[in-house]
C-alpha positions as CSV (number, residue, x, y, z in Angstrom):
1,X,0.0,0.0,0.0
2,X,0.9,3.5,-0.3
3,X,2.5,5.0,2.8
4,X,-0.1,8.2,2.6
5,X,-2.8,5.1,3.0
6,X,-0.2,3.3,5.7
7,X,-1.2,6.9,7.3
8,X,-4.3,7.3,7.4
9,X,-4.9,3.7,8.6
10,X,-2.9,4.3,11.3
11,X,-5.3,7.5,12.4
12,X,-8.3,5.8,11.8
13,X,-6.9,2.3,14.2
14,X,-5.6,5.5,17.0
15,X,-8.9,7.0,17.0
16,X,-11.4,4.0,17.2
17,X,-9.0,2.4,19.4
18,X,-8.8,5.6,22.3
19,X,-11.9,7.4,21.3
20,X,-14.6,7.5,24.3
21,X,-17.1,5.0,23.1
22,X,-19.9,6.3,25.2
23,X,-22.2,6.7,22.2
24,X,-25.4,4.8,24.0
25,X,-26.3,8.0,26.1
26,X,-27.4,9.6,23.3
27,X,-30.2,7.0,22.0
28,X,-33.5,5.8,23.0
29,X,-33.5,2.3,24.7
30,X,-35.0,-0.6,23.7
31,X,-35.5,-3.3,26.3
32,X,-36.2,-5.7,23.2
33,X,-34.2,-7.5,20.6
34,X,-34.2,-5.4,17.7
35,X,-33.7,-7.4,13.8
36,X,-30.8,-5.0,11.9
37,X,-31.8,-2.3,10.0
38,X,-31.1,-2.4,5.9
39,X,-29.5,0.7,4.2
40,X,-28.9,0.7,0.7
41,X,-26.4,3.8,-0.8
42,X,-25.0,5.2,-3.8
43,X,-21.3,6.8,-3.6
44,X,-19.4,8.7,-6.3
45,X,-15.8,9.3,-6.2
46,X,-13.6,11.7,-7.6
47,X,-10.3,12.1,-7.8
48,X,-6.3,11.1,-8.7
49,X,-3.9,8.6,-9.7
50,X,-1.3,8.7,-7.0
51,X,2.7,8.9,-8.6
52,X,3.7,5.9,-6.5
53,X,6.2,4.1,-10.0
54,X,7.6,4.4,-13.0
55,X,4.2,3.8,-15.4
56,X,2.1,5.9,-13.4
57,X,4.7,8.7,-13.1
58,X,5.2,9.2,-16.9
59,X,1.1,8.8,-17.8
60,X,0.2,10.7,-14.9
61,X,-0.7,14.0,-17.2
62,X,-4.5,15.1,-18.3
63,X,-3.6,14.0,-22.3
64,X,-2.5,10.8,-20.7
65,X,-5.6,9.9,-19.0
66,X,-4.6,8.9,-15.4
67,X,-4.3,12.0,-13.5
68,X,-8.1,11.9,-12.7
69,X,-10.4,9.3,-12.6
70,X,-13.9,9.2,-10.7
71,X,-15.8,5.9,-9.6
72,X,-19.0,5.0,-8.5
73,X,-20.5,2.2,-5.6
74,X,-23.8,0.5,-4.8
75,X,-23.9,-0.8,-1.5
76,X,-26.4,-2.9,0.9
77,X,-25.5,-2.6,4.4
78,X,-26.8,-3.8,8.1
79,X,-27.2,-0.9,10.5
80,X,-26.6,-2.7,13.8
81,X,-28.8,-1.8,16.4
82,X,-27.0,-2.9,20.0
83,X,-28.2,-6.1,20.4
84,X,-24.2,-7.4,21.3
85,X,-22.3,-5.6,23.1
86,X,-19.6,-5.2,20.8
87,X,-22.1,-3.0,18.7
88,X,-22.3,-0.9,21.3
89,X,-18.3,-0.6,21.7
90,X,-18.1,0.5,17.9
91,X,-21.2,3.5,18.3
92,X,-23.9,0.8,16.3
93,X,-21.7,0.3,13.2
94,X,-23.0,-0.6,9.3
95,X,-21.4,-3.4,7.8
96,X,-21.8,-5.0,4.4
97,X,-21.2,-5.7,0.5
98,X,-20.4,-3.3,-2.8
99,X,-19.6,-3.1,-6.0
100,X,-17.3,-0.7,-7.8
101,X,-16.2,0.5,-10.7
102,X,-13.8,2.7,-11.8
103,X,-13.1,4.8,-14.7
104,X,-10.1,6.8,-15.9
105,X,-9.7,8.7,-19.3
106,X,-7.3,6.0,-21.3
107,X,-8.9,2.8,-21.2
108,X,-6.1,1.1,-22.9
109,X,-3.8,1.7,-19.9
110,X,-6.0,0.7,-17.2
111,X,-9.1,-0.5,-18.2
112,X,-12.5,0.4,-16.4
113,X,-11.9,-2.0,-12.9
114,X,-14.7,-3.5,-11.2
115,X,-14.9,-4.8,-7.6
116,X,-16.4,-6.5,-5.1
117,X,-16.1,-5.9,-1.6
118,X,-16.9,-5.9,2.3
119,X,-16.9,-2.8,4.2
120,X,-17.3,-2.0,8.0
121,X,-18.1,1.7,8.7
122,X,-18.8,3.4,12.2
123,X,-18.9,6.7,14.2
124,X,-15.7,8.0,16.0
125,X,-17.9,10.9,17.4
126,X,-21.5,11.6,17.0
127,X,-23.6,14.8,17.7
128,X,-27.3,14.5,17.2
129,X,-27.5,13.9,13.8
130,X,-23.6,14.6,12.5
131,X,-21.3,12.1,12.8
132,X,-17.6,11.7,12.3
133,X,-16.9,8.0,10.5
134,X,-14.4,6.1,9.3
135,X,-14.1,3.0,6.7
136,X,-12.8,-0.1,6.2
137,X,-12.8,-1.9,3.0
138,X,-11.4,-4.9,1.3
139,X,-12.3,-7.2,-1.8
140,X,-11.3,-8.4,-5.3
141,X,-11.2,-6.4,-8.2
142,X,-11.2,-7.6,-12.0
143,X,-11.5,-6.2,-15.3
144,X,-8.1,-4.6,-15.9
145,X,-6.3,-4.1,-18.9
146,X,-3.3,-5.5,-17.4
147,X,0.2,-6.1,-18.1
148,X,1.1,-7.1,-21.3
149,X,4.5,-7.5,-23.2
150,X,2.8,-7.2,-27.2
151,X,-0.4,-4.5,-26.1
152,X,0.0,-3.1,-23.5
153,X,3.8,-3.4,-22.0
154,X,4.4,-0.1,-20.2
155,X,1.7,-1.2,-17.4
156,X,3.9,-2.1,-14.7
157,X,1.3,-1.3,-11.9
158,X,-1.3,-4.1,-12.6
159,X,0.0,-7.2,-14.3
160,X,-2.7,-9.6,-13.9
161,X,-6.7,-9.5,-14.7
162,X,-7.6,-9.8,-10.9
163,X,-6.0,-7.6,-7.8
164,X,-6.5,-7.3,-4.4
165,X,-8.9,-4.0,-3.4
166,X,-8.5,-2.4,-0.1
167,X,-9.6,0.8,0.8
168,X,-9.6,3.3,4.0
169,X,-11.4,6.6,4.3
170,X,-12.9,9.1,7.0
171,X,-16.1,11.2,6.2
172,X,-19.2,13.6,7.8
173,X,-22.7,12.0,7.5
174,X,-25.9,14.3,8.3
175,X,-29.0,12.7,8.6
176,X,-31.3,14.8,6.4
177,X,-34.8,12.7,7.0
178,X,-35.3,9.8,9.8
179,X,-34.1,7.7,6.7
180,X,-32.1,9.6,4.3
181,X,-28.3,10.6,5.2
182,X,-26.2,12.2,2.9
183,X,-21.4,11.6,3.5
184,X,-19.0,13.6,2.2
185,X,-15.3,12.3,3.1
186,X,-12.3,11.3,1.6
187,X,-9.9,8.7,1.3
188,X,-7.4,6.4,-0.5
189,X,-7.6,3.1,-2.3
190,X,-5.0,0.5,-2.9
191,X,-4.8,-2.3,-6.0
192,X,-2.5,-5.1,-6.0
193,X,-2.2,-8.9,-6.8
194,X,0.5,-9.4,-4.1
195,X,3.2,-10.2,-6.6
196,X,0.7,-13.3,-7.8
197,X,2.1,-12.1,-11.1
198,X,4.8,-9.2,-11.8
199,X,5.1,-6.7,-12.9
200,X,3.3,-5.1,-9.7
201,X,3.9,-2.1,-8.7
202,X,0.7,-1.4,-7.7
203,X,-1.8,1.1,-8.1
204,X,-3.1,3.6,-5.5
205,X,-5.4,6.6,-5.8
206,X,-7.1,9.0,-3.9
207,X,-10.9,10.8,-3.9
208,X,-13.3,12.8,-2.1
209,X,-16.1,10.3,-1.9
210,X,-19.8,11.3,-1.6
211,X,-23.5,9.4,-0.9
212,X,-26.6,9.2,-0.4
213,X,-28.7,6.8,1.5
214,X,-31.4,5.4,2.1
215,X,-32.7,3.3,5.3
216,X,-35.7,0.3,4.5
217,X,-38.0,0.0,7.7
218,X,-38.6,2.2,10.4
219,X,-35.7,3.9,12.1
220,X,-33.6,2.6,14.2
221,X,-33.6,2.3,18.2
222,X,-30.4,1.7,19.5
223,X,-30.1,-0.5,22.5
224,X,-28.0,-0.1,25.0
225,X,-26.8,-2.7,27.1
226,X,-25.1,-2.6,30.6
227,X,-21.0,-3.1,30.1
228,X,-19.1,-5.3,32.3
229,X,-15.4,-4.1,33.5
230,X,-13.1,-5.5,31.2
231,X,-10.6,-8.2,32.1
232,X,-7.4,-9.0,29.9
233,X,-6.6,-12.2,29.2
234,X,-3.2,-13.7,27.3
235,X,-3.2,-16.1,23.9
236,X,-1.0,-18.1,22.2
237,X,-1.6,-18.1,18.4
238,X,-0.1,-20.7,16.2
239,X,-1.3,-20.5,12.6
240,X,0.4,-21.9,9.5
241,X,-0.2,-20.0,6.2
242,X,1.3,-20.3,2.0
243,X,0.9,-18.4,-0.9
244,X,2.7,-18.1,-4.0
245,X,5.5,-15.5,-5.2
246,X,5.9,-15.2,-9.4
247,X,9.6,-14.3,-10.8
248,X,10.5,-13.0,-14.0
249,X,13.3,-14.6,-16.1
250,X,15.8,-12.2,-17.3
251,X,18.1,-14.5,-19.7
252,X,17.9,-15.6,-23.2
253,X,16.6,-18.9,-24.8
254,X,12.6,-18.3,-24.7
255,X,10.4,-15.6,-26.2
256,X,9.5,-12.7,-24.6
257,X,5.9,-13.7,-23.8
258,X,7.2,-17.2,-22.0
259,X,10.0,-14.7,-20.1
260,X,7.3,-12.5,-18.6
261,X,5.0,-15.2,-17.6
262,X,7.8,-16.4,-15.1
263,X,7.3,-18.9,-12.4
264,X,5.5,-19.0,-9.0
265,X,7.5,-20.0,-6.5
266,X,5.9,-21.7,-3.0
267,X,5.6,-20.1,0.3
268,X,4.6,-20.9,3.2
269,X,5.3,-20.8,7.1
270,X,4.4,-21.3,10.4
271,X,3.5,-18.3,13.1
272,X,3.7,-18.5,17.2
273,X,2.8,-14.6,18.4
274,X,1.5,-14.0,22.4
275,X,-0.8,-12.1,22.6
276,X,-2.6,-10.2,25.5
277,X,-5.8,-8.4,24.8
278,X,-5.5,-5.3,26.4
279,X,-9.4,-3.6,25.9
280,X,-12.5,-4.9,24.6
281,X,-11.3,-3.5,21.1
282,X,-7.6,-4.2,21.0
283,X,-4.3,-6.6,21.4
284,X,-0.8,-6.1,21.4
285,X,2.0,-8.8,21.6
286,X,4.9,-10.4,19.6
287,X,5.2,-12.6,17.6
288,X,7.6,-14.9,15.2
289,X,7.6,-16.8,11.9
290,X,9.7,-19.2,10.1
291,X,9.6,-19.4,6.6
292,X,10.3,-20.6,4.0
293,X,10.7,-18.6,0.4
294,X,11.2,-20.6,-2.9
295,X,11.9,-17.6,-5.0
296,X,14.5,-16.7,-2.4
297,X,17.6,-17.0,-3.8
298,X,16.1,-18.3,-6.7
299,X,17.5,-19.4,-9.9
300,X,15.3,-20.0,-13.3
301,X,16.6,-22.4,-15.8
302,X,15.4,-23.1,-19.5
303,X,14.7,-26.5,-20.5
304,X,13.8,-26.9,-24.0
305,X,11.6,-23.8,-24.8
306,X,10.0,-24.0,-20.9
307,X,11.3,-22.5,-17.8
308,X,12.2,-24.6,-15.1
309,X,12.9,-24.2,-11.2
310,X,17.3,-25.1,-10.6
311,X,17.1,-27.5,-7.3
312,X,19.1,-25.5,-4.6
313,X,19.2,-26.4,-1.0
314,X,16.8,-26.3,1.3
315,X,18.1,-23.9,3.8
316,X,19.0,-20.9,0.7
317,X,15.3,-20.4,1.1
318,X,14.6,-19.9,4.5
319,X,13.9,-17.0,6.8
320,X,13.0,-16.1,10.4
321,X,11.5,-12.8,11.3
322,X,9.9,-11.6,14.9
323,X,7.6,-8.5,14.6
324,X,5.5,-6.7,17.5
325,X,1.2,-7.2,16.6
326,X,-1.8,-5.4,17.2
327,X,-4.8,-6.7,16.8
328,X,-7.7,-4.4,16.2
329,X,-11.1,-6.7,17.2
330,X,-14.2,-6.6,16.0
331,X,-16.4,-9.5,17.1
332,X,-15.3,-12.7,15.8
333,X,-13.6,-10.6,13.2
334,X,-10.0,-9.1,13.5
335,X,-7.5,-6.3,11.5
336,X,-4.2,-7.1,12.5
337,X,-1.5,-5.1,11.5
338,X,2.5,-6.5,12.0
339,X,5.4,-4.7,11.0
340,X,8.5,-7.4,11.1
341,X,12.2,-7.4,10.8
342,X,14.2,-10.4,9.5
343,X,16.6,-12.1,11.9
344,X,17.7,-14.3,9.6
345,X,17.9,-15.5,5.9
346,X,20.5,-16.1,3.1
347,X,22.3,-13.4,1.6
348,X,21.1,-12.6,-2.1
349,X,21.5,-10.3,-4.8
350,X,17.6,-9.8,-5.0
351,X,16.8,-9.9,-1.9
352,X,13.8,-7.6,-0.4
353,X,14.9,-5.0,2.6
354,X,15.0,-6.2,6.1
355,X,11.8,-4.7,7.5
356,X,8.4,-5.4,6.3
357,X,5.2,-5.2,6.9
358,X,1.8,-7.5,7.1
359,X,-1.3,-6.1,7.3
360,X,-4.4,-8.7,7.0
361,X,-7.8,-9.5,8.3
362,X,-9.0,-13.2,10.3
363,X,-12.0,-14.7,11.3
364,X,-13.1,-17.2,13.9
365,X,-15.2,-19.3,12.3
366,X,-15.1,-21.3,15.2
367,X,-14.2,-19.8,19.1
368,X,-10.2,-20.5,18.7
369,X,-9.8,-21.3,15.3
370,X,-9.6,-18.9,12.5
371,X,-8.8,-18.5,8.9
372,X,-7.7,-15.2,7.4
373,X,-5.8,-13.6,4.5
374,X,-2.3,-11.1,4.4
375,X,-0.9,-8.9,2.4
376,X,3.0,-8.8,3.2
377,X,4.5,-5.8,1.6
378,X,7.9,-4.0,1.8
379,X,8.9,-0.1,1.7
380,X,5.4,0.2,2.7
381,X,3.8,0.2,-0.7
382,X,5.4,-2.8,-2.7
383,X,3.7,-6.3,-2.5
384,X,5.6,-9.1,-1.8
385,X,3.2,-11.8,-1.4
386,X,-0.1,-12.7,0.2
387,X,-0.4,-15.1,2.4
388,X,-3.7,-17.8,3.2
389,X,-3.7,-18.7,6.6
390,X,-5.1,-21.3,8.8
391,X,-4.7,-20.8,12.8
392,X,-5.7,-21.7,16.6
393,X,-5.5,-20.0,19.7
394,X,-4.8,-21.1,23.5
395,X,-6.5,-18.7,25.6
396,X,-5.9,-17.9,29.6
């Protein structure tokens, strides 16, 4: 991701994590359960192409078509209403599913992206009927015009038809009607494959973002519920994850389009981290991973008119990191962000700086085990590789 979006995720995680969330005072009580509340909305967006490589840089002019761009959502969302607790914690959050689609001047270059995606959205601080909110939001994107070496070979930034779509913004929302709200806010959205397939330097932009919507049913009444005084408790996660890393061969013997298709590489690792949950809303602890990395100290070979992987040792393609974690929770749902340092791994000419960072959601599907997906990046803004992982938790 882009560091300005490393930024702003970083305020939004300080403010709901600190922020008073004493938002239950200010709403009628309902002694009943209450079913959610549907919302549908309709957001535009408008706004730029951020200079973060090479391609964008040297497009990024008016006559070029990927200064500006503007982009337009449909979402269908659940207004939460208080009936958990954590509800209440968050100021009676909307959660739910979109679809977007983007379009920039130049087709050719980019393509007019579509995606699909998740979002959580709540209040940081509300007064009567303002409110200060921030967004989360992550998904898949297709319908690129990506990366290719006969059509289209300057697009370094998106390489394959599919990317990863994550998204974080801040906005106002006044509540015209008991039903109708109007947002305006801003915010920054990041596009990557995670190195699936290079080139991939990513794409990231930035918009002011406005909506409308509209709430089906009768207006909500927030419940508030009585909270008990929190008290911390310690975990030990152990979670194994893989993924796959592409590499670009940069001899002779094949044509250009079998050079540029490259080879995926495995990778995969196990995790220990201890963790103690410090709030109702947050965790800190440390963690580390061994791992292994097949396109570490990698070597491509040609056999025949095909690229092959050259058998090296085992131990040229492993690693060991340690990293502090927070974990940002939100019900059985969880934002973790882990910035890591390598301890150890063998030297290469290739090789990726000694600090990264992982930033990724999980979910307990069941109470201590939980699946989730990572986006490991370096320099703050380069994708490495994503990583699918499977873990369990001891809890005391």
């Amino acid at each position: 991701m882009s560091k300005v979006t490393n930024l702003l995720l970083t305020l939004i995680i300080l403010a709901v994590t600190f922020h008073n969330s004493g938002f239950a005072q200010s709403f009628p009580v309902d002694s009943l359960k209450q079913k959610n509340r549907l919302k549908t909305e309709f957001r535009i967006d408008v706004g730029n192409v951020l200079p973060t490589n090479s391609f964008v840089r040297t497009q990024n002019t008016d006559a070029d078509g990927l200064a500006h761009f503007y982009s337009y959502s449909l979402r269908l969302a659940q207004q939460t209403m208080g009936n958990q607790l954590w509800q209440q914690l968050y100021g009676y959050p909307n959660y739910g599913v979109g679809i977007y689609s983007a379009f920039f001047k130049d087709t050719k270059k980019l393509g007019n992206p579509i995606a699909i995606y998740g979002y959580f959205n709540a209040p940081i601080y509300r007064l009567n009927r303002l409110s200060l909110n921030y967004e989360l939001g992550l998904g898949l994107t297709f319908n690129w015009n990506s990366y290719s070496p006969a059509t289209n070979p300057n697009n370094i930034a998106i390489s394959a038809e599919k990317s990863v779509y994550i998204d974080a913004g801040i906005s106002l929302k006044y509540l015209l009607t008991r039903r109708i709200e109007i947002s305006l806010g801003y915010g920054f959205t990041h596009f990557s494959n995670g190195a699936l397939k290079l080139p991939n330097k990513g794409l990231n932009t930035e918009a002011t973002k406005i909506s409308l919507s509209y709430s089906i049913g009768e207006p909500p009444r927030f419940k508030s519920l009585l909270k008990p005084p929190f008290q911390g408790s310690w975990e030990w996660i152990i979670a194994g994850y893989g993924g796959a890393r592409n590499m670009l061969y940069q001899g002779t013997g094949v044509d250009v389009a079998t050079s540029m298709k490259g080879v995926n590489f495995a990778v995969y690792g196990l995790s220990n981290i201890l963790n103690r949950q410090v709030s109702y809303k947050s965790k800190i602890g440390l963690g580390m991973t061994m791992e292994f990395n097949g396109s570490q100290n990698s070597q491509i070979i040609v056999e025949g008119m095909s690229l092959e992987k050259a058998s090296l040792p085992f131990d040229r393609h492993l690693a060991f990191s340690i990293y502090p974690s927070y974990e940002l929770v939100v019900n059985k749902l969880s934002l973790i962000i882990q910035p890591g340092i390598y301890l150890f791994r063998m030297k290469s000419a290739d090789m990726t700086p000694i600090m990264y960072q992982r930033i990724g959601v999980k979910y307990h599907f069941l109470k201590d085990t939980f699946f989730g997906i990572n986006l490991r990046a370096y320099n703050y803004y380069e994708s490495d590789f994503i990583e699918w992982t499977l873990g369990h938790r001891i809890t005391w």
